[in-house]
C-alpha positions as CSV (number, residue, x, y, z in Angstrom):
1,X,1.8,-17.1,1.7
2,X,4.6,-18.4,-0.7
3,X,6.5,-19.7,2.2
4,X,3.2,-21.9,2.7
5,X,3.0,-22.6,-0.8
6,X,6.5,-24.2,-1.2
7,X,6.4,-25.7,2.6
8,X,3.4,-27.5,0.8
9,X,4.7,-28.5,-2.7
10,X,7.6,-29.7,-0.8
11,X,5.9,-31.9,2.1
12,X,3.6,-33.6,-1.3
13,X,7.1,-34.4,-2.8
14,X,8.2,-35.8,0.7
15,X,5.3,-38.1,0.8
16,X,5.4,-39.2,-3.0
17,X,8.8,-40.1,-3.1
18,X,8.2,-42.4,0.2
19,X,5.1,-44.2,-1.6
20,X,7.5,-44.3,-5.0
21,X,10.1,-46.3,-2.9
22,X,7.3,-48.1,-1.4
23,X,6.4,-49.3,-4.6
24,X,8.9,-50.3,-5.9
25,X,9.7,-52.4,-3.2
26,X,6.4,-54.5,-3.1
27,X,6.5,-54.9,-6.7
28,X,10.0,-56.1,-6.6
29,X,8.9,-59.0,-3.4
30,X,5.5,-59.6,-5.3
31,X,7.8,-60.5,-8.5
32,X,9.6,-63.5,-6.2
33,X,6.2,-64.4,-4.5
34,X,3.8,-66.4,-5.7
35,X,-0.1,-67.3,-4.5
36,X,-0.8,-70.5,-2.3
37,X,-2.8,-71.9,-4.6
38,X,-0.2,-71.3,-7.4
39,X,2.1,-73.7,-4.9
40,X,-0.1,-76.2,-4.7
41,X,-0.7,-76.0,-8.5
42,X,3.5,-76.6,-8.6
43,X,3.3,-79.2,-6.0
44,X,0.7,-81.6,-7.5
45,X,2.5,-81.1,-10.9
46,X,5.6,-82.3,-9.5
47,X,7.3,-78.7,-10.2
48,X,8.8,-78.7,-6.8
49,X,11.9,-79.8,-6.0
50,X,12.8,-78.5,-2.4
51,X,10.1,-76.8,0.1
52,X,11.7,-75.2,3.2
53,X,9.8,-73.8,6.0
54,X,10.5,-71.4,8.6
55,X,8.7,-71.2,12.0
56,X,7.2,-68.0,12.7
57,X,7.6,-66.4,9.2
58,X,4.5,-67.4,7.6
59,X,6.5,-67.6,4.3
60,X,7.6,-70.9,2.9
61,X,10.7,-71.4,0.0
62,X,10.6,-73.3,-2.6
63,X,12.7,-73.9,-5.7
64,X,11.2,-75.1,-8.8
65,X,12.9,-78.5,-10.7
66,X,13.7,-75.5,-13.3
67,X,16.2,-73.5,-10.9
68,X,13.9,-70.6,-10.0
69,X,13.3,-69.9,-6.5
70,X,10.5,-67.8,-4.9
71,X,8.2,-67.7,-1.9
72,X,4.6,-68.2,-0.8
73,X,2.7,-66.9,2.0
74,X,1.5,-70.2,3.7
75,X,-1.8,-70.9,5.7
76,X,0.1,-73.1,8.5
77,X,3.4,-75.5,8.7
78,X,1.1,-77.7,9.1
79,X,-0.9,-76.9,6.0
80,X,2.5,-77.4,3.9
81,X,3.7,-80.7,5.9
82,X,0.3,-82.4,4.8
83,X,0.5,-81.1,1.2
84,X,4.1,-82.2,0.3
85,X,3.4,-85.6,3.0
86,X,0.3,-86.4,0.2
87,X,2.5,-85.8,-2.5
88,X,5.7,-87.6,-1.7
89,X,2.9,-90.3,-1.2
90,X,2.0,-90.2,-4.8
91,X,5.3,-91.0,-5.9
92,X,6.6,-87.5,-6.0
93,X,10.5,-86.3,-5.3
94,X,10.0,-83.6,-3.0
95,X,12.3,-82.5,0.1
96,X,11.2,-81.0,2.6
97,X,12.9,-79.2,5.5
98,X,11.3,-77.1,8.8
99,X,13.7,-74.9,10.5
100,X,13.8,-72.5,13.2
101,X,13.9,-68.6,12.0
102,X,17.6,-67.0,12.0
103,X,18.5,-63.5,13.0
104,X,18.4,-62.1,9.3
105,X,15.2,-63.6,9.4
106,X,13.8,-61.9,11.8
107,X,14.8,-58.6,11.4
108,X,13.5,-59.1,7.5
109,X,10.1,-60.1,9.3
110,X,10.0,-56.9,11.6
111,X,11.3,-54.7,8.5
112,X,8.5,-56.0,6.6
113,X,6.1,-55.3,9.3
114,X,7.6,-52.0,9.9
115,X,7.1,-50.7,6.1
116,X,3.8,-52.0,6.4
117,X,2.9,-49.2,9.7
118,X,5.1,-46.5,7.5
119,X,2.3,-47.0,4.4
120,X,-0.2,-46.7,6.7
121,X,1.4,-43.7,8.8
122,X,2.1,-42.1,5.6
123,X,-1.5,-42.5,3.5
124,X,-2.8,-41.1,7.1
125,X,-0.4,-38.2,6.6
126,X,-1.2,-37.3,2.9
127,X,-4.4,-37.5,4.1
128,X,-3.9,-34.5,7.2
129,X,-1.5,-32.4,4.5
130,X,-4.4,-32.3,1.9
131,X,-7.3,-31.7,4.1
132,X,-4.6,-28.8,5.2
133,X,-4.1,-27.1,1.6
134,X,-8.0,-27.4,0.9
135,X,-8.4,-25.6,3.4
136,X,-5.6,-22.6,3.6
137,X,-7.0,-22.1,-0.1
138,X,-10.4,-21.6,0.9
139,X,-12.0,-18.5,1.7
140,X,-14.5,-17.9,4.4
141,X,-17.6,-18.9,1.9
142,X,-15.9,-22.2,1.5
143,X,-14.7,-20.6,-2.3
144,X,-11.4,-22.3,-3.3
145,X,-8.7,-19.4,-3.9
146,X,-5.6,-19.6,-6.4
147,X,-3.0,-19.2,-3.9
148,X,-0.7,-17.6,-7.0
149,X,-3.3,-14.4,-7.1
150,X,-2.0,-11.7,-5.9
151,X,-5.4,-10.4,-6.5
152,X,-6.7,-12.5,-3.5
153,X,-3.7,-12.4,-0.7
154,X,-5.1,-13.4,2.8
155,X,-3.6,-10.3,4.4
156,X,-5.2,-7.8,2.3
157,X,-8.6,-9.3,3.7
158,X,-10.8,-9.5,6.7
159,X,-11.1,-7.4,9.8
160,X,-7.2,-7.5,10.4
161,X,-6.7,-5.2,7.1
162,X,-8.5,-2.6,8.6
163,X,-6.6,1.0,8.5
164,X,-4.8,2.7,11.1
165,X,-4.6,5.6,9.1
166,X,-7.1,8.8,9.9
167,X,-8.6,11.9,9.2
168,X,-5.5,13.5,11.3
169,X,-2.7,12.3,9.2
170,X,-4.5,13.7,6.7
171,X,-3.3,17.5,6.3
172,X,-4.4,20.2,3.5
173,X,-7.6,19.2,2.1
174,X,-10.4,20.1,4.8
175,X,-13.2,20.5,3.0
176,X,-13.2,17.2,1.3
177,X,-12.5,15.1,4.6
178,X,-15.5,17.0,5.5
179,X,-17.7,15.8,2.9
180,X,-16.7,12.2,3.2
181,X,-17.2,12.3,7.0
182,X,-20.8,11.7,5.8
183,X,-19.2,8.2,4.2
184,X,-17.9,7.6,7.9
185,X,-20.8,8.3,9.9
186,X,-22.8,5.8,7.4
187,X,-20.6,3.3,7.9
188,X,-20.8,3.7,11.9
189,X,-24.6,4.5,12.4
190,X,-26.5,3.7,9.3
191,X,-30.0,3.8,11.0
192,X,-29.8,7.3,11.5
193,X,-29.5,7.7,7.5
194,X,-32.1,5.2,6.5
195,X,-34.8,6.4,9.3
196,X,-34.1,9.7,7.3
197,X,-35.1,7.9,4.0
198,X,-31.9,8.7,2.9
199,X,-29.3,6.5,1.2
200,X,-25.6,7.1,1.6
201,X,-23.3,6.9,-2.4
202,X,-22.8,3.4,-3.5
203,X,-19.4,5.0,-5.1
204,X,-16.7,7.5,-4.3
205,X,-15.1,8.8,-7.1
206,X,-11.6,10.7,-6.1
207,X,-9.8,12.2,-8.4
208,X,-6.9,14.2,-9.1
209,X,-3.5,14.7,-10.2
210,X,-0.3,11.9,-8.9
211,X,0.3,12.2,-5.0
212,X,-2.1,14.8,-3.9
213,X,-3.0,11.5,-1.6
214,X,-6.2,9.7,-2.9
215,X,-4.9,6.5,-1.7
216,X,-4.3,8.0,1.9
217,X,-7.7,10.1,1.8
218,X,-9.5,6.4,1.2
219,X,-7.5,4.3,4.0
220,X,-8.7,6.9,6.2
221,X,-11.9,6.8,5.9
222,X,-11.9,3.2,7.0
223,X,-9.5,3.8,9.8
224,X,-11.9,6.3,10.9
225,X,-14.9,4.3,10.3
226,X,-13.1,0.8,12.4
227,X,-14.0,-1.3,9.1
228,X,-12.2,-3.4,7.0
229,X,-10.5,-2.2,4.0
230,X,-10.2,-4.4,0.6
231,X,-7.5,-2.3,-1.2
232,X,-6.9,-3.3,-5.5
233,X,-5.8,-1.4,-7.9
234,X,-7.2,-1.8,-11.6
235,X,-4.5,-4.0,-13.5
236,X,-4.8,-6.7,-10.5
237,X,-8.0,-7.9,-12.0
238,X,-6.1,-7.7,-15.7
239,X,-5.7,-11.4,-16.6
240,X,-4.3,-13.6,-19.8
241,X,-7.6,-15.6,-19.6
242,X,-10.7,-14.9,-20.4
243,X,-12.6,-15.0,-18.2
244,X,-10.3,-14.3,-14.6
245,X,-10.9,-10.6,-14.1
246,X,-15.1,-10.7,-13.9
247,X,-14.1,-13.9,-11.6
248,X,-11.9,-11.4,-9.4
249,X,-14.5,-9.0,-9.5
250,X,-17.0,-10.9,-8.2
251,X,-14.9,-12.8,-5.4
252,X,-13.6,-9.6,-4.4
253,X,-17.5,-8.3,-3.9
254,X,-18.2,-11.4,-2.2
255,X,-15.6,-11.2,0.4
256,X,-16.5,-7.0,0.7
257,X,-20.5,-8.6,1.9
258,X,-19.0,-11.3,3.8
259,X,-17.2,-9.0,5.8
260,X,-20.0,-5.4,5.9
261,X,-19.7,-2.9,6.7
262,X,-16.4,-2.7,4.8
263,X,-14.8,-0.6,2.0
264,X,-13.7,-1.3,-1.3
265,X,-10.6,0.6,-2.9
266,X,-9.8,0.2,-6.5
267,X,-7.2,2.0,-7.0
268,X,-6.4,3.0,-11.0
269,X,-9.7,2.3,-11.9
270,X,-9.0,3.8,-15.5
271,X,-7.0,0.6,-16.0
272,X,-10.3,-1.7,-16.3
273,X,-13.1,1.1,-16.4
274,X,-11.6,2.9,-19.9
275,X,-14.8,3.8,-22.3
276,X,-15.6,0.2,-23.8
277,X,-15.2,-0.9,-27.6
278,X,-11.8,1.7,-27.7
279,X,-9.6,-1.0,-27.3
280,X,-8.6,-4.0,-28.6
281,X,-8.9,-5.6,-24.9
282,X,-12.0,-7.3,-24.7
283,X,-11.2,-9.2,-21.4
284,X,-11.0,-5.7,-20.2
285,X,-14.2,-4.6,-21.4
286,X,-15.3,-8.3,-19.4
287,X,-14.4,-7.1,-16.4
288,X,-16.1,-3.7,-16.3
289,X,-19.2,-5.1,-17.3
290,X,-18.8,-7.2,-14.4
291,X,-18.0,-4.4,-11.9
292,X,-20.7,-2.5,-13.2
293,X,-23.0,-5.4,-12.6
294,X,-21.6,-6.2,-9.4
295,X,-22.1,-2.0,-8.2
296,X,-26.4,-2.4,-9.6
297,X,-26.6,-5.8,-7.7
298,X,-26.4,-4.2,-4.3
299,X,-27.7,-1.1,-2.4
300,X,-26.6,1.0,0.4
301,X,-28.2,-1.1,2.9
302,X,-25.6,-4.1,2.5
303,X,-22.7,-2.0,3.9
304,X,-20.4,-1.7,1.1
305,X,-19.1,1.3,0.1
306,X,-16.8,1.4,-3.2
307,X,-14.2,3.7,-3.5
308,X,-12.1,4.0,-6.5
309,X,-8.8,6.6,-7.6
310,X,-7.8,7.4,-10.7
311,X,-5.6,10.2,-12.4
312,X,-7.3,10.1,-15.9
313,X,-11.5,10.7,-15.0
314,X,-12.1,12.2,-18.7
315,X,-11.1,8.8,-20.1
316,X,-13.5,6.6,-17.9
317,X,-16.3,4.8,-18.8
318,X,-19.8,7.0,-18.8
319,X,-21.4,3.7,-17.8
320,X,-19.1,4.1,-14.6
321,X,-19.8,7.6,-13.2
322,X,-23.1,7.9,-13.8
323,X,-25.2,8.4,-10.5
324,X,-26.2,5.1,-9.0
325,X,-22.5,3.6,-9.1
326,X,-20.1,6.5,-8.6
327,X,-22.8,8.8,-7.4
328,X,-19.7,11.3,-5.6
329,X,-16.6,12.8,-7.3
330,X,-14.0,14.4,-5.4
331,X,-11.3,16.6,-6.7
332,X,-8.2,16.6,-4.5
333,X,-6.5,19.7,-5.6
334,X,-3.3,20.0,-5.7
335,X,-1.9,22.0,-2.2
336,X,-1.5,25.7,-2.1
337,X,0.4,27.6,0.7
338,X,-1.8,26.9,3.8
339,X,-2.1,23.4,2.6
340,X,1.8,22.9,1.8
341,X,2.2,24.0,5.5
342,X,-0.5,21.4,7.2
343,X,1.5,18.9,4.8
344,X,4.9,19.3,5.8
345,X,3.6,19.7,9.3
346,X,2.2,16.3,9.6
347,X,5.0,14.6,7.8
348,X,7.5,16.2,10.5
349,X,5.4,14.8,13.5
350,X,8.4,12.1,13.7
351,X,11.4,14.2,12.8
352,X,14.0,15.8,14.2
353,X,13.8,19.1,12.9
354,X,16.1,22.1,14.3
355,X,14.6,25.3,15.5
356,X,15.5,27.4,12.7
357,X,13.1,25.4,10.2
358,X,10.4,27.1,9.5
359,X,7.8,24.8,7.8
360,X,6.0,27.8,6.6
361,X,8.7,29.3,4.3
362,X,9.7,25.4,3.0
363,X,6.0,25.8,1.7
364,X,6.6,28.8,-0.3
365,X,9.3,27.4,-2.1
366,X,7.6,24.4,-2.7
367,X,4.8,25.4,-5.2
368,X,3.7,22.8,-7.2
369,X,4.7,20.3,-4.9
370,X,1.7,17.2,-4.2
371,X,1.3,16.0,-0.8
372,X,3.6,12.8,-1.9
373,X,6.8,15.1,-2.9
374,X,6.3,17.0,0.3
375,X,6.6,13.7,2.4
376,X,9.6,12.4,0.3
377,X,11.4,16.6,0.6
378,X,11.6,15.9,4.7
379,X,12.7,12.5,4.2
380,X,15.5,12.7,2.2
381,X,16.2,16.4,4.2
382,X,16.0,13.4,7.1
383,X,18.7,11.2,5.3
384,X,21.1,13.9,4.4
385,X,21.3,15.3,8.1
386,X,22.1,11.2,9.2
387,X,24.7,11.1,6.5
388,X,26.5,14.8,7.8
389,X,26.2,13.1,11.4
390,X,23.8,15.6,12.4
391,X,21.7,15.6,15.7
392,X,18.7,17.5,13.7
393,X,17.9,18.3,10.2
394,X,18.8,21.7,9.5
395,X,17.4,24.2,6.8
396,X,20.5,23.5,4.8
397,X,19.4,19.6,4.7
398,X,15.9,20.6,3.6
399,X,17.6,23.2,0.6
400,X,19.8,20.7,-0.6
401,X,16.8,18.1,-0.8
402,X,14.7,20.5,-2.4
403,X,17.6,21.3,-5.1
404,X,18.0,17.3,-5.6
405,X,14.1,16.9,-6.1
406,X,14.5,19.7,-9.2
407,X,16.8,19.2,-10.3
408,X,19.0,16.4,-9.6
409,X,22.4,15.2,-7.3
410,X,25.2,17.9,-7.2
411,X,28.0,16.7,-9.9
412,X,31.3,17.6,-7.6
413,X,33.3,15.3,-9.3
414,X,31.9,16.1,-13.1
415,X,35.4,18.4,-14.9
416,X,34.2,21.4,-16.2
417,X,36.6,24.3,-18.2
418,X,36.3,28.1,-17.4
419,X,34.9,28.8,-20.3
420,X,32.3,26.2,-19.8
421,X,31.8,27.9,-16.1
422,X,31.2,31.7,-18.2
423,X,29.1,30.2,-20.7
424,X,26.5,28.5,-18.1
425,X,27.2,31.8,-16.2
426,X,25.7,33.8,-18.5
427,X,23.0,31.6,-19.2
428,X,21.7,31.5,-15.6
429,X,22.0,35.2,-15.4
430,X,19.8,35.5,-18.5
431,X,17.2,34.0,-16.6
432,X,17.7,35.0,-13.6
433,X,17.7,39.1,-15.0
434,X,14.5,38.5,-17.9
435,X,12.4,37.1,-14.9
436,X,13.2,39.9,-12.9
437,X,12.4,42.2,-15.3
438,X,8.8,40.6,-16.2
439,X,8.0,39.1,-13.2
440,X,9.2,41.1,-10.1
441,X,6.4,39.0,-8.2
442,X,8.5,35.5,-8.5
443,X,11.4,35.0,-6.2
444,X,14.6,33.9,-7.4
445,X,15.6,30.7,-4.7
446,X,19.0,30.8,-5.9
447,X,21.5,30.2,-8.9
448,X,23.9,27.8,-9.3
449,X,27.0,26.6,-12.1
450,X,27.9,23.6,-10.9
451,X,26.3,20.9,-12.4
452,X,23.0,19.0,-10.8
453,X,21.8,15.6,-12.8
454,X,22.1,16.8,-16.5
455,X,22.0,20.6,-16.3
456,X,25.3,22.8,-16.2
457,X,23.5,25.1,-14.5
458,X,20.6,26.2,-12.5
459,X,17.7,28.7,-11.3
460,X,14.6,27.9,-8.7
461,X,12.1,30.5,-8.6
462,X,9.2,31.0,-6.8
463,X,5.8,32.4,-7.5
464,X,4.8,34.0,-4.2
465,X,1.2,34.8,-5.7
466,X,0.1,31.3,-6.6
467,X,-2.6,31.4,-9.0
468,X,-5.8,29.0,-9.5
469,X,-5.3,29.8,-13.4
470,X,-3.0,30.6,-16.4
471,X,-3.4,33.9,-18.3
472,X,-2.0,34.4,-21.9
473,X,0.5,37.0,-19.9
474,X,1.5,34.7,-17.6
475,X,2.1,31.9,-20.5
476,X,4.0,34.5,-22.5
477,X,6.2,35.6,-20.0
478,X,7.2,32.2,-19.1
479,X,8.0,31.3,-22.7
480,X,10.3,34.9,-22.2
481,X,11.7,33.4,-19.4
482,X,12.8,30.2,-20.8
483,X,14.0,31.8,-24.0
484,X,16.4,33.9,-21.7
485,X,19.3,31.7,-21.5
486,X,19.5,30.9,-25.3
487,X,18.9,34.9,-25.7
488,X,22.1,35.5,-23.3
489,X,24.1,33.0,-25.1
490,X,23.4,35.1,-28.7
491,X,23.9,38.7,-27.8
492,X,26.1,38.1,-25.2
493,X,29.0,35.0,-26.0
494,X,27.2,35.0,-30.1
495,X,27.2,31.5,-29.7
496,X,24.4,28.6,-29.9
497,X,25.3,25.6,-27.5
498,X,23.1,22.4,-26.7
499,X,22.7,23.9,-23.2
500,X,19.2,25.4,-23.9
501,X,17.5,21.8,-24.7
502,X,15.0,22.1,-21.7
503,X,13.8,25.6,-22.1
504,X,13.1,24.8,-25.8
505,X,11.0,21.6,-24.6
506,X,9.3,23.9,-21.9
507,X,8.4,26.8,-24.3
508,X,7.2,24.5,-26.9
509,X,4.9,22.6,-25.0
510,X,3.5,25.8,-23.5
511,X,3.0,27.3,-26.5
512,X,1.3,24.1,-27.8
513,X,-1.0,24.3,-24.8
514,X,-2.1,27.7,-25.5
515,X,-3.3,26.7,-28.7
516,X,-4.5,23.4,-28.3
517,X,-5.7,23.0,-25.0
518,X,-6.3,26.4,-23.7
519,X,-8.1,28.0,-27.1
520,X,-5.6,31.0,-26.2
521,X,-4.6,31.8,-29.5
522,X,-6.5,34.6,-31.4
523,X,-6.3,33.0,-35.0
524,X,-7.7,29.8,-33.8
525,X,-10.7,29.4,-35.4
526,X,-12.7,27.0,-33.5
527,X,-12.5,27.5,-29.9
528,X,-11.4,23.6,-28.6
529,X,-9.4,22.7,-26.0
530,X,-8.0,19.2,-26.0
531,X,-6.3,17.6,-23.5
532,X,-3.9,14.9,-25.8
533,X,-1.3,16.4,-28.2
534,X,-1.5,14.2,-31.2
535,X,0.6,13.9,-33.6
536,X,-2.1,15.2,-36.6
537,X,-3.3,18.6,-34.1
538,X,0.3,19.3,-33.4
539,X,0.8,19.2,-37.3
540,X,-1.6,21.2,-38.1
541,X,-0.9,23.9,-35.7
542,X,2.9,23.6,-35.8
543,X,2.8,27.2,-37.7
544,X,0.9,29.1,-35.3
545,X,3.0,27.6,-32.2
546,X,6.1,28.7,-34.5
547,X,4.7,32.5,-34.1
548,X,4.3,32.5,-30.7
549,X,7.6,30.8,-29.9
550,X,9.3,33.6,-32.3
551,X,7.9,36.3,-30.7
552,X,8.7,35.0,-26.9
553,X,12.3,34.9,-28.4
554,X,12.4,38.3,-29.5
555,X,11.0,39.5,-26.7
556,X,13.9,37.7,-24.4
557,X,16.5,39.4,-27.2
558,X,15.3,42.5,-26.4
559,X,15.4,42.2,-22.5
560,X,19.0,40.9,-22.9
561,X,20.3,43.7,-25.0
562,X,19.2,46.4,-22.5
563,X,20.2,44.2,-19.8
564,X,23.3,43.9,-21.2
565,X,26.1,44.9,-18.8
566,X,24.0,43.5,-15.4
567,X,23.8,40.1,-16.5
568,X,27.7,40.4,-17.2
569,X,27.9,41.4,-13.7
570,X,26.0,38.6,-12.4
571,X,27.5,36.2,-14.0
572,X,30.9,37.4,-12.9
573,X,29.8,37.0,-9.2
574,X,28.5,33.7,-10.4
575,X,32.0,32.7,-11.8
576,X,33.4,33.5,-8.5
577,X,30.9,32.1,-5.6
578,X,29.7,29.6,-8.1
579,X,25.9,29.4,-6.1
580,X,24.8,32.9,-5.3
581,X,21.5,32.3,-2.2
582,X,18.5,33.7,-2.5
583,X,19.7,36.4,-0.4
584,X,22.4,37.2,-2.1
585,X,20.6,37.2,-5.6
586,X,18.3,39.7,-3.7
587,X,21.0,41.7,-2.7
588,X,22.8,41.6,-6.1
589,X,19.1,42.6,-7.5
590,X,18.7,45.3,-4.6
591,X,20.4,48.6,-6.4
592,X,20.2,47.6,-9.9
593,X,18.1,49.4,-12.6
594,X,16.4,46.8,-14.9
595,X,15.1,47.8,-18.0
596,X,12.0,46.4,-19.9
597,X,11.9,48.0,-23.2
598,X,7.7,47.2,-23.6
599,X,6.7,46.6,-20.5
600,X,3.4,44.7,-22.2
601,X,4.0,40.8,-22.7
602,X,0.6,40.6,-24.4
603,X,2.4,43.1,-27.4
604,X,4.0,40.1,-28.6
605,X,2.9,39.5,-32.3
606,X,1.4,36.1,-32.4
């Protein structure tokens, strides 16, 4: 479309530069021509000193008694031969000459004529060019469209947008392709539904966290249901004039009726449908009211079915989700195991992977993982195996993807001492031996000292029991956990480094969480949870998360101290291999005696 744009803009320069030139070159031969009856006006005046006439041309010369020369459009010769014949008569000094038209003359004659067809060839052709914008900037309800709105591109719309995605490239979440089958059959049978006295959702609600595939779940349903799709997302309709978004909203309906049974898809809805009078935005709060008028103005019947996304539900408008507009929520959960594996299997459908990949152990070491990381861990597995000149992507492609994801590209080339090498050693052992000892249940993926994106060092563990919810326990130990390394630096090296950044960040905003948005703490005394940690709760609680963080710390000392002369070990095989496996941590792990002086995390003082 902005090829067309500027194809236009350019062919309407084209056409008024010609009628510029044009113009310029009638008014320069009107400024030497004068009327008939200004001639004749010269003539009986005795202004005229010399009249020539030349067959064929129509035009006549004359030159003034004053010097000045210019040319009239005659009737006839024989017109001019009895005007200046009645004047000479009257005693007037006039010459008068007929001659026969020269070459010059001629082609000035046929040039005239020619720019003459040109003006009306191109008037004809502004015309055609015109008519042609006026109507690639009209819609199929004759609406004229900006063709700058990105809001309002032609290939977004109609029946060609429909989706080719469906229900089958959609892997992991069963149960709620099951309940918007419903949305599908509607949209492919409605009688059935409306026989029944029943009317299918005017909205769909999905939400849930980044890349767990709301976008994908909602181009399904129309590739499943053969209908076309009218994707948005929330900030297209965002506008610096009053007055454009409500306009968007209401085009966009418009085209969604003209073109039933059809879905809507606003993705981000929290960008226009945030609860009203909290902002300063008020063209925001215009455009709302407009959806919101736009979702009562039409029923079930008229084949529209809305479906919006959004990340942020608890900030949405109640106006929005109440039933009658979004009647449905859906929670997309984030994938566990058996999900992970339907994931990674349907985003492997087109790759080459070897034999020895098993898709159901990449899923265990993926927890946490959303649908979208899972696509983008085979692809760049994909890249690396094309880059080693690989005929299939190997397990090895798929680790070292996994490891960038974390944690970040492998610094080879980054100069590090030995004594830098023994202090992240021990670090990473401290982590790797405090987990063991509290959590025997989480895998240890590997440990690495060479450097990845802005960490000397590394761990990747694994929680093979994956869990629906946090306990205190579990919080606890984790703060443990991420204490460990600045814990192995103290008793160990007795020496504090910037190294332990991170885990500071990560045990603080867990410990944080427990107070403020899980109600965990026992001297809290009201039980709320908030989601936000502003600066005023964070404040006022600063003391409490201060106890908890101590106590983690204290806890990790202890673990190190009796752990002592293992994580030395460890972190000597660590100097020397540099990356110790899984396996070989395993195996490290196998005969060892770990000691956990309280084997309570709960004992902690808070």
């Amino acid at each position: 479309m902005k090829k067309n744009k500027i194809l236009r803009i350019a062919v309407c320069l084209f056409i008024a530069i010609i009628f510029t030139l044009i113009g310029i070159y009638e008014e320069v031969q009107s400024k030497k021509e004068i009327s008939y009856a200004e001639f004749v006006s010269h003539v009986q005046s005795d202004e005229v000193e010399n009249v020539e006439v030349v067959l064929n041309s129509e035009k006549a010369k004359i030159k003034l008694k004053d010097g000045k020369e210019q040319t009239v459009k005659i009737p006839s010769v024989e017109a001019v031969s009895d005007l200046v014949t009645e004047a000479i008569q009257n005693n007037k000094q006039i010459d008068f000459a007929i001659k026969q038209e020269s070459f010059l003359q001629i082609l000035e004659r046929l040039a005239n004529k020619v720019m003459d067809i040109i003006t009306i060839i191109m008037i004809v052709l502004l015309f055609i060019c015109l008519s042609i914008a006026a109507y690639k900037t009209r819609d199929d309800d004759g609406e004229i469209e900006l063709d700058d709105d990105p809001l309002f591109n032609r290939k977004k719309f109609g029946k060609e947008a429909t989706s080719n995605i469906h229900f089958d490239d959609v892997a992991g979440i069963d149960e709620e392709k099951q309940q918007l089958q419903e949305i599908v059959c509607f949209l492919k049978d409605p009688e059935k539904y409306t026989e029944m006295g029943a009317k299918i959702p005017k909205g769909i609600l999905l939400t849930g966290d980044p890349g767990v595939g709301k976008t994908l779940l909602a181009k399904a349903i129309a590739g499943e249901a053969d209908v076309p799709f009218f994707q948005v997302t929330g900030s297209s309709f965002d506008d610096t004039y009053v007055g454009v978004g409500s306009g968007r909203v209401r085009t966009l309906f418009k085209k969604a009726r003209a073109k039933a049974p059809s879905i809507i898809f606003i993705d981000e809805i929290d960008t226009i449908g945030a609860k009203r009078y909290s902002s300063e935005s008020h063209n925001s709060e215009q455009t709302l009211n407009q959806l919101l008028a736009e979702m009562d103005g039409f029923d079930s019947s008229s084949g529209v079915v809305v479906i919006a996304a959004t990340n942020y539900p608890e900030i949405l408008d109640p106006a929005i989700t109440r039933p009658g507009r979004f009647d449905r929520k859906i929670y997309i959960p984030m994938p566990d195991l058996y999900a992970r594996t339907k994931i990674l299997d349907v985003h492997s459908k087109n790759k080459k992977l070897d034999e020895s990949v098993n898709l159901e152990e990449v899923s265990k070491k993926t927890v946490g993982f959303s649908g979208a990381e899972l696509r983008n861990l085979l692809n760049e597995a994909a890249i690396l195996a094309v880059n080693r000149e690989a005929k299939t992507i190997q397990q090895e492609d798929i680790d070292e993807a996994f490891a960038r994801i974390v944690v970040g590209l492998e610094k080879k080339n980054r100069r590090v001492t030995e004594e830098e090498k023994y202090h992240s050693a021990i670090h990473e052992s401290g982590h790797a031996i405090v987990s063991a000892v509290l959590r025997p249940n989480v895998e240890n993926l590997g440990i690495s000292i060479v450097p990845r994106g802005n960490a000397g060092g590394y761990n990747l563990f694994n929680d093979s029991e994956e869990r629906s919810y946090l306990t205190k326990e579990d919080a606890i130990s984790e703060m443990v956990v991420s204490y460990a390394g600045k814990a192995a630096e103290k008793v160990i090296l007795n020496k504090v480094s910037s190294g332990p950044e991170a885990d500071l960040k990560g045990a603080s905003k867990i410990a944080y969480s427990m107070i403020l948005k899980y109600a965990m703490h026992d001297s809290l005394l009201t039980l709320v949870g908030d989601e936000q940690f502003d600066s005023v709760l964070i404040q006022k609680n600063t003391s409490e998360a201060e106890k908890i963080c101590k106590g983690a710390y204290e806890k990790s000392i202890k673990i190190i101290t009796e752990n002592k002369e293992i994580i030395i070990e460890l972190a000597n095989a660590l100097m020397e291999k540099e990356i110790l496996s899984a396996e070989e941590v395993q195996n490290f792990l196998q005969n060892k005696i770990l000691i956990n002086p309280d084997d309570k995390a709960d004992s902690i003082k808070e």
